[in-house]
Structures are given as C-alpha cells and as structure tokens.
N, C-alpha and C positions, 0 to 999 in steps of 0.2 A: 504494500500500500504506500511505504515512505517513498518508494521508486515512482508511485505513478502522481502522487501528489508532486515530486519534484518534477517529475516531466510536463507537470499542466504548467505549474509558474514558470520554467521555462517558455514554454508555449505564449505563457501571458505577455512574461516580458518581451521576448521577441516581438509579438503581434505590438506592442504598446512601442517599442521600438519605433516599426517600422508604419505606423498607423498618422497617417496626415489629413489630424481630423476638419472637416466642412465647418468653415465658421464664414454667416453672412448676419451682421449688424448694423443697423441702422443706430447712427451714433448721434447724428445731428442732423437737423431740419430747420434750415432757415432763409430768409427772404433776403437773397445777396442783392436787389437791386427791382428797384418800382417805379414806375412814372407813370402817366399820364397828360397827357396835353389835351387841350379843349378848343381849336383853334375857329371852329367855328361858333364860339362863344359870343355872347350871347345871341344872335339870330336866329342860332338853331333851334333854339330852345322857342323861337315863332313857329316855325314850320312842324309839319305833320309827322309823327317818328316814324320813318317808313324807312330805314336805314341799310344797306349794303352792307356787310361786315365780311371783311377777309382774315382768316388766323392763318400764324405760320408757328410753326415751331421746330424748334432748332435744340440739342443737346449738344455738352459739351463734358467733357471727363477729363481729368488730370491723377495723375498719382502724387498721393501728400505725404504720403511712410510706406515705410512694411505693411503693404497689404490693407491701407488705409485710402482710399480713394474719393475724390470730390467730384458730383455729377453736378451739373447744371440745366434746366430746363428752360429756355428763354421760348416765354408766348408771347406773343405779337396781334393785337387784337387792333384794325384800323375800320371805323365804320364809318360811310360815306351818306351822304343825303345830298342829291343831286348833284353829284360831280365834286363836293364839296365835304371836306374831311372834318367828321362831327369831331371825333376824339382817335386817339389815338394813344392805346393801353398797351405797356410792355412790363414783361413781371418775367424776372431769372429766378426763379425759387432753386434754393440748391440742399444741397446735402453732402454727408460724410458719412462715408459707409464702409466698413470692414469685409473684405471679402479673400477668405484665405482657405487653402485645402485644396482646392477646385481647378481641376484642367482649365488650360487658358480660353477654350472656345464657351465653356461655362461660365468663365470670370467675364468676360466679352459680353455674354448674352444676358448675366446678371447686371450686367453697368449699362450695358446699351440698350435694355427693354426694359428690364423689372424693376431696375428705379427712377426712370423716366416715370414711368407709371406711377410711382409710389409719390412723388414727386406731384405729378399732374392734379390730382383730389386738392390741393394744400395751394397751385398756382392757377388753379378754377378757383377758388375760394378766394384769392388775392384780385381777380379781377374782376367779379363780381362785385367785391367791397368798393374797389377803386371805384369802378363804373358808375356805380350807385352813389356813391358820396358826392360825385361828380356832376349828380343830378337826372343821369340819363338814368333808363332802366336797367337794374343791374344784367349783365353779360351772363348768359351760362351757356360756359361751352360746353358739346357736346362729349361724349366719353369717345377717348382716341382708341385704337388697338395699336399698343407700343410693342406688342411681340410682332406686328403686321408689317411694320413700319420697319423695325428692324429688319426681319427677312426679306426685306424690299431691297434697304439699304444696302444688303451683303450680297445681295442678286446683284446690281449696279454695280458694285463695286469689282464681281469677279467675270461682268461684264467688259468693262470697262479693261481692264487685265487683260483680260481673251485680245479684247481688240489691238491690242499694244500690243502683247505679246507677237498677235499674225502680223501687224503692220512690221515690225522690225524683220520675223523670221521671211517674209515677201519681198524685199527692199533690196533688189540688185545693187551688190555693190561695186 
C-alpha cells in the first residue's frame, strides 16, 4: 500500500508540475474616454426627431504585464437630421483582463470577441447616459455578435494574406 500511495503523489506532483492552469479575469472596467458634441444645437432641438444614426466600432488590445492585457472598445454613434449632424457620441470603454494558460489562438479569440463583448453592455450604457443628458433620446444600441465580427475579421485578414502571398509568388522577376 506505502508503494502505491507513493506512486499517486508522484503522479500528483508530476501532473501539478506540468499542469498550466486557464486563468481568465476581469480585473478592471473603466471608461478610458467620453464625449459628445451637439453641433446642431440648439435648432435641432426645433425640428422633428426623425434622425439617421450611423455606429462604428473599433477594438483595440495592448499587452500591460505577464499575461495582463488592456482591451479597448471605441463606439462611435453620429446621428444626422437632414444632412445635418445632431450629435455626435464616442465612448472607449476599456478594461484589464488577465488571461493566462491558454493557447494563443484562444488568448486571441478571448481579447478579440469575449471582451469586446463584455465591454459592449457597460459602452451601451455610457451612450445612452451621454445621449440622454444631452437632451436627445437616449441611444440604444442594438446587441452586436463580437464572436461574428471576429470571424469576419480573421476571414479578411487570411484573405488579405492569400492575396499577397499569390501576388509576390506570380511576379516575374
């Protein structure tokens, strides 16, 4: 019995060794940048709200330590009323998030979907506020798919490849 007990804690240590465990934490959540412009102030506020409104959004990542990384989610909200720019709402809500253990194509898909995402609930809720304090009716955007959005981006991207790639491997020299 003392034989098989020393060969499990063997077993333990090794496995504990060799064991690189998945850690994904959200560490901080905050509003790195907000504005608002109203440039068709006050007139607009005559006319009928019957607005055009165009979103963009953009993400941006950086590595800040060991396994410590800062996403950013910049929305872009411009609404128009006849050719004429009501307001014009942009909100980088960002974050800090721990994400370590995890293959790189997973660390990737965690930074460039799932906290864009996480993100998004927190910079819908910053633009609403703005909009509304603003006078207009508050803005609610619609719910994005950031895992959609990704798999688009990395479609482009190993398109985009392909085509370089052929255009050199084709180029008489």
């Amino acid at each position: 019995m003392a034989e098989t007990d020393n060969a499990g804690a063997g077993n333990g240590q090794a496995a504990s060794e060799n064991a690189n465990p998945q850690q994904f934490t959200i560490q901080k959540i905050y509003l790195k940048d907000g504005s608002l412009e109203t440039p068709g102030a006050p007139e607009v506020f005559t006319q009928s709200w019957k607005p055009e409104a165009r979103v963009e959004l953009n993400t941006r990542r950086n590595s800040v330590g060991e396994g410590l990384h800062e996403v950013v989610l910049t929305v872009t909200v411009t609404a128009t009323v006849e050719d004429k720019t009501a307001y014009l709402c942009e909100v980088h809500q960002a974050g800090l998030f721990t994400v370590t253990g995890f293959e790189d194509s997973a660390t990737d898909q965690l930074l460039g979907a799932y906290c864009p995402g996480v993100l998004f609930a927190y910079a819908r809720e910053a633009v609403s506020d703005l909009t509304g304090k603003a006078g207009f009716p508050p803005m609610t955007l619609s719910p994005v798919n950031f895992d959609a959005l990704y798999a688009r981006q990395r479609q482009q991207n190993a398109n985009a490849q392909a085509q370089t790639g052929g255009e050199e491997a084709g180029t008489p020299e």
